[in-house]
Backbone bond lengths (Angstrom), bond angles and torsions (degrees), N, CA, C in turn:
res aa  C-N    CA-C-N  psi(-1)  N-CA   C-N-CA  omega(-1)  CA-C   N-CA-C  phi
1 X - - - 1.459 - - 1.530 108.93 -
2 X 1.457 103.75 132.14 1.544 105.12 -164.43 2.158 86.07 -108.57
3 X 1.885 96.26 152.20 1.745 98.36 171.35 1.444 112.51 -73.66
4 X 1.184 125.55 -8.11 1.861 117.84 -178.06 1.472 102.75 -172.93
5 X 1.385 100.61 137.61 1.407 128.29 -137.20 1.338 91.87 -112.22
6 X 0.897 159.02 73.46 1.839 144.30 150.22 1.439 142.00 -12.13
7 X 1.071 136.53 120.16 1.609 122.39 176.40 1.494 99.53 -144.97
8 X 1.113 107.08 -177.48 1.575 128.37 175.03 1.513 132.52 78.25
9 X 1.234 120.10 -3.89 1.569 147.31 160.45 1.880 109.33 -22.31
10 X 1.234 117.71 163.14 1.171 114.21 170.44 1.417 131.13 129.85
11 X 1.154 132.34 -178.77 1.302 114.43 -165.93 1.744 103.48 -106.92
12 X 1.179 93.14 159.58 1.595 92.47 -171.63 2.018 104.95 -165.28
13 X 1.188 102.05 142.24 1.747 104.88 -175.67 1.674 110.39 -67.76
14 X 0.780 116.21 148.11 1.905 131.39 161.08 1.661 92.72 -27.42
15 X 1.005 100.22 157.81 2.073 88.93 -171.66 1.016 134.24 38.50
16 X 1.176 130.81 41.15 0.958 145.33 151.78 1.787 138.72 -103.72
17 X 1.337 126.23 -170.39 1.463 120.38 -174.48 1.431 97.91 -145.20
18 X 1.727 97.05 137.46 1.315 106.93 146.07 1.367 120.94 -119.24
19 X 1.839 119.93 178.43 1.463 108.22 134.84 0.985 123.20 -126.33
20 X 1.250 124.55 158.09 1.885 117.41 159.40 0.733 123.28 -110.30
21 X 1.415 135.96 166.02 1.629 134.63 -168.23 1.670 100.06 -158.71
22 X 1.534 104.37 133.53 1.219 123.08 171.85 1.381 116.37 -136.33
23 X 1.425 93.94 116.70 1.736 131.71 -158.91 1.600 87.83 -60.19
24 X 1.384 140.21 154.03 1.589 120.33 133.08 1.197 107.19 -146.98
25 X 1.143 131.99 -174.32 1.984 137.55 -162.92 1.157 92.60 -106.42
26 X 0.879 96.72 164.52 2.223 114.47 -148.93 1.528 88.36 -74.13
27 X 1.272 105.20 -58.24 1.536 100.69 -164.86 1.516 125.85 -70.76
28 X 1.678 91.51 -0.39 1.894 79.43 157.91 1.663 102.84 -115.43
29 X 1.477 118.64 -7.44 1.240 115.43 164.84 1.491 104.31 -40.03
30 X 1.479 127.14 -85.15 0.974 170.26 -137.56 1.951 93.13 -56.34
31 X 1.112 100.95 -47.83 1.811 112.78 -156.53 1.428 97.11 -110.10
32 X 1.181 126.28 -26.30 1.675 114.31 -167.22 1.605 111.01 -111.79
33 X 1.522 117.98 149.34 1.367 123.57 168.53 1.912 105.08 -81.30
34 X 1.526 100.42 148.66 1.248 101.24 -169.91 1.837 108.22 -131.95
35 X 1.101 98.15 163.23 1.341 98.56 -170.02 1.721 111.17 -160.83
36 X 1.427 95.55 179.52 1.854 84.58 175.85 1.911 96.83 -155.55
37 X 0.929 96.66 158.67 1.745 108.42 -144.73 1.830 85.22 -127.97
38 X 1.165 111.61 168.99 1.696 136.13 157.38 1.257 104.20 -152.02
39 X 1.693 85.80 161.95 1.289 116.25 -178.14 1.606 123.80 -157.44
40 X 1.406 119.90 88.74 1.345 115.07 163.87 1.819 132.76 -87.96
41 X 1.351 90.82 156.70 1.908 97.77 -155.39 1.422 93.61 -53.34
42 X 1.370 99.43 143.47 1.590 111.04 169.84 1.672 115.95 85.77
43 X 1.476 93.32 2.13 1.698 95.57 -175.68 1.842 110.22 -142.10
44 X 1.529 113.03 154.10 1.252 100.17 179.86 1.281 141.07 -57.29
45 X 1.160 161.07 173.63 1.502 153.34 122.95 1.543 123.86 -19.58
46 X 0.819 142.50 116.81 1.594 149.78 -171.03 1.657 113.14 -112.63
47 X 0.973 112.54 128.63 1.480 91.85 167.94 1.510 102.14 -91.88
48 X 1.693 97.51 158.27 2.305 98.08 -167.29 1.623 57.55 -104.59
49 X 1.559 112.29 -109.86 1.313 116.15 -144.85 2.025 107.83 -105.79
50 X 1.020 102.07 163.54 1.801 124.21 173.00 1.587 99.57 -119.41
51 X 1.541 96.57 148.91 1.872 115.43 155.14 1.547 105.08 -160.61
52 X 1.314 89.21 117.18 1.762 96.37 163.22 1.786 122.22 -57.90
53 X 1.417 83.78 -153.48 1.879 80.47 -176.14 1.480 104.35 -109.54
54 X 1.526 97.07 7.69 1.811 99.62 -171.38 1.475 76.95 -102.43
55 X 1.147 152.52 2.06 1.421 142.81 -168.22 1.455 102.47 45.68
56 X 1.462 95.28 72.03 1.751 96.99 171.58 2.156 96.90 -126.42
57 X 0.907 117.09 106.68 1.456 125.29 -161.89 1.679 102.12 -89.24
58 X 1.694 119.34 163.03 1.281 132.41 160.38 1.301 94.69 -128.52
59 X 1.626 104.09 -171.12 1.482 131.00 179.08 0.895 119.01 -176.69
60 X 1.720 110.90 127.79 1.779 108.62 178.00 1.776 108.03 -65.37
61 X 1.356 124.61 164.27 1.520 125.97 -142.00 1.541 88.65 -109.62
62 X 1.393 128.91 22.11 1.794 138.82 158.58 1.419 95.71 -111.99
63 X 1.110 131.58 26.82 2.003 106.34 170.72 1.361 76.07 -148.11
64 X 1.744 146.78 -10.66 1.639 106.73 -160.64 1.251 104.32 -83.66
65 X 1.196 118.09 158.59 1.195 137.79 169.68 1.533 114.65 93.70
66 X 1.650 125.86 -6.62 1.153 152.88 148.22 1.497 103.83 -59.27
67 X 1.585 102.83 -109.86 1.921 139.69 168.86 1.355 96.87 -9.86
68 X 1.171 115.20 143.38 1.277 121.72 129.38 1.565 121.57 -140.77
69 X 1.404 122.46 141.13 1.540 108.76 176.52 1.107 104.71 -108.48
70 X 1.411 120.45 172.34 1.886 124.67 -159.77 1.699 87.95 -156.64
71 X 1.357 103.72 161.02 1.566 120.80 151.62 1.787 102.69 -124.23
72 X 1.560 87.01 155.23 1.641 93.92 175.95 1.599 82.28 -139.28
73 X 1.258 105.62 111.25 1.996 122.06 173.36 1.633 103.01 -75.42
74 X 1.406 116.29 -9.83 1.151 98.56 -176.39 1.657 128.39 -78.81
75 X 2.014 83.13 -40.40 1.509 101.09 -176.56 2.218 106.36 -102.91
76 X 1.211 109.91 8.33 1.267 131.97 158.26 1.485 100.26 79.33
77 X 1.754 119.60 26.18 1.062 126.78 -145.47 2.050 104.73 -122.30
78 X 1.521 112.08 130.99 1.816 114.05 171.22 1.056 101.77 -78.80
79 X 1.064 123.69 135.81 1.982 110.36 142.40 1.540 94.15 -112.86
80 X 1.558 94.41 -174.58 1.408 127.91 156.69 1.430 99.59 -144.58
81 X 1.638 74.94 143.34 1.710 88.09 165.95 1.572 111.55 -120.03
82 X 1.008 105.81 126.51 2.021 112.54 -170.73 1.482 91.36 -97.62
83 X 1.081 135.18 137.75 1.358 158.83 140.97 1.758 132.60 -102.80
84 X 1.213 122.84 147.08 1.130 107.14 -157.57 1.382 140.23 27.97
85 X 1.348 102.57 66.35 1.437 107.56 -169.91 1.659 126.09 -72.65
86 X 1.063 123.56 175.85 1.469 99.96 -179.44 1.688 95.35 -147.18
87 X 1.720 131.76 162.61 0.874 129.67 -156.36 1.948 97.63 -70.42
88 X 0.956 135.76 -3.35 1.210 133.49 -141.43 2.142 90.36 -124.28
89 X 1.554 98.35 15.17 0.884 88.05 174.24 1.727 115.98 -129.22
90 X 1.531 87.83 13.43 1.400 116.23 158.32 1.592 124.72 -29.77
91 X 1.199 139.95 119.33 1.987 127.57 -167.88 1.750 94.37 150.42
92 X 1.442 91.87 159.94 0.812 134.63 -171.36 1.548 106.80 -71.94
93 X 1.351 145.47 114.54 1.491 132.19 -148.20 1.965 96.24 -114.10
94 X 1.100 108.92 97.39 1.350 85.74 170.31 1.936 132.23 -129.24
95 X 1.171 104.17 122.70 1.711 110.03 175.72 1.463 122.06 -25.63
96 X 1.481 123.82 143.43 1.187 100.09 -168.04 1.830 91.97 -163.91
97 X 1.482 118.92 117.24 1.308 128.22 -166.71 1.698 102.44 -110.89
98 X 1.206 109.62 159.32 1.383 106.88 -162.71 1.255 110.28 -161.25
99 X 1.472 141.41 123.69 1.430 133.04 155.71 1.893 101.37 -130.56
100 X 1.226 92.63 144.98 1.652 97.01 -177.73 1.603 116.83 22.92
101 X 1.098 130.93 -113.92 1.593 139.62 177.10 1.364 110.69 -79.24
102 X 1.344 137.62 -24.51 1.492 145.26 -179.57 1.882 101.02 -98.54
103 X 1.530 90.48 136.46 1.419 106.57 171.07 1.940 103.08 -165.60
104 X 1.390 91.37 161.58 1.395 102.76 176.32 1.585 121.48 -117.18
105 X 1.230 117.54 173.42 1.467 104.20 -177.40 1.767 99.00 -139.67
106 X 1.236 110.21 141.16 1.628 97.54 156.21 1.541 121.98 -102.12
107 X 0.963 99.45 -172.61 1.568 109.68 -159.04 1.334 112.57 -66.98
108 X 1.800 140.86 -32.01 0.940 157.51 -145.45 0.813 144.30 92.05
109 X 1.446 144.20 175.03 1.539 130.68 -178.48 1.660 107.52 -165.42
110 X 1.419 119.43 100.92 1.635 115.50 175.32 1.365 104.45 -55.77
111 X 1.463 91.02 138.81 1.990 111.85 154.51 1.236 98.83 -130.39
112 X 1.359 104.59 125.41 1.186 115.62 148.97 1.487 157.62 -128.28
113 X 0.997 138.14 121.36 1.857 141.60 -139.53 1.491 109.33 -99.49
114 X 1.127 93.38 95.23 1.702 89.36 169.88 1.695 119.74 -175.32
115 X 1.234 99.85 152.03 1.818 99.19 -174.14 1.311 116.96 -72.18
């Protein structure tokens, strides 16, 4: 049993939308700030966006006004929703839970942008 579950990956055209969603167990729902990161080969890790548990959100300054991240307390679940995507937003998408010195990671999820 893994702490956060991934979905929504895939290929999709220049203008286009996805979402992703990362499942996690209540009790790190509940206690941890969450976020979701990329990563394409040959380049560092970025964080795209963060949301606490007060649903107080950031954004790196290439997805705003695109991205958005959400909590749903019901189903204990982040998404993002990417809109207008662009090929350069190509990477490796991955979930990422966090309290003080402890955090978790999920496994990953390709997006990929292109005609």
């Amino acid at each position: 049993q893994v702490p956060l579950v991934e979905s929504g990956g895939g290929l999709v055209q220049p203008g286009g939308s996805l979402r992703l969603s990362c499942a996690a167990s209540r009790n790190i729902f509940s206690a941890y700030a969450m976020g979701w990161y990329r990563q394409a080969p040959g380049k560092q890790r970025e964080l795209v966006a963060a949301i606490t548990t007060g649903a107080s959100t950031n954004y790196a300054d290439s997805v705003k006004g695109r991205f958005t991240i959400s909590r749903d307390n019901a189903n204990t679940t982040v998404y993002l929703q990417m809109n207008s995507l662009k090929p350069e937003d190509t990477a490796v998408y991955y979930c990422n839970a966090f309290r003080g010195p402890y955090y978790y990671w999920g496994q990953g999820t390709q997006v990929t942008v292109s005609s």
